[in-house]
N, C-alpha and C positions, 0 to 999 in steps of 0.2 A: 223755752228750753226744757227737754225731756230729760231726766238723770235715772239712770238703770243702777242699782244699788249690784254690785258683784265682788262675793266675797272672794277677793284675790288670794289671803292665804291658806283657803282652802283649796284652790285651783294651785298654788304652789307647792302643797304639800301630795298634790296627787303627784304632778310631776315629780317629787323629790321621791315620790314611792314607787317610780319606776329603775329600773339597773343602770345606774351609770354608764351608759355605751353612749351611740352614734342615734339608737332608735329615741331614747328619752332629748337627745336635742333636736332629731325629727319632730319630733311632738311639742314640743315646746315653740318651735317657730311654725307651725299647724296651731298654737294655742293661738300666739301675740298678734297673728294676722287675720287679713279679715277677709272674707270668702274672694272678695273681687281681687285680695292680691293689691290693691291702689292704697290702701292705708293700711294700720294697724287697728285692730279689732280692742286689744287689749296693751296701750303704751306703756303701761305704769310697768309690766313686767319685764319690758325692757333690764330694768336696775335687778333683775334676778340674775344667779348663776344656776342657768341650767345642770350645771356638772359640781355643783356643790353635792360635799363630803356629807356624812355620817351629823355632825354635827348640826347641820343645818337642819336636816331633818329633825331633830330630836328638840330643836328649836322652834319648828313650826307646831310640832306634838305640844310644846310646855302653853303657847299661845293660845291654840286652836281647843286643848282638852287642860285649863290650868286646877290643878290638884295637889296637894300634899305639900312635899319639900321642893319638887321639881316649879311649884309655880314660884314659892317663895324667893328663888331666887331670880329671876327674872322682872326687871321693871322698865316702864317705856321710856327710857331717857338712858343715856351714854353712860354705860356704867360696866364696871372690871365684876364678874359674878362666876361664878362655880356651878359649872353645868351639872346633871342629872350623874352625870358619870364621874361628877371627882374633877373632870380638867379645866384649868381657867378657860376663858374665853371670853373675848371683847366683843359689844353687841352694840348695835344702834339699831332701835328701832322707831316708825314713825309714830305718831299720836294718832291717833283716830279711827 
């Protein structure tokens, strides 16, 4: 068995860095799939929102570049924490 390491929330955060429209969920189902079109390329992204807010983004930021006070509050397990901007927000993230 062959395992391809692919940092998915860096492919997440590009998508989230594109304009919320029609053309960023184009790309997004041009990500998950795989050239033949018969499988998925990428399943795990499935469990994204392509059309996630502000929030989200600033969430794959604290992950992907963790720094200052914006890392501190963020940790990998279910917890009630205080985004970068001041507003609560409930997060689940995975381990690994």
């Amino acid at each position: 068995m062959n395992l391809e390491y692919v940092p998915l929330f860096e492919v997440q955060r590009k998508l989230q860095g594109m304009p919320r429209d029609f053309d960023r969920f184009r790309q997004y189902l041009r990500t998950i799939k795989s050239p033949h079109a018969q499988s998925l390329e990428l399943p795990s992204l499935i469990a994204m929102n392509p059309m996630g807010k502000e929030h989200v983004t600033e969430l794959l930021d604290a992950l992907l570049h963790p720094s200052g006070q914006c890392a501190k509050r963020y940790s990998p397990q279910r917890t009630e924490r205080h985004s970068c901007s001041g507003t609560v927000r409930r997060a689940r993230f995975a381990k690994g």
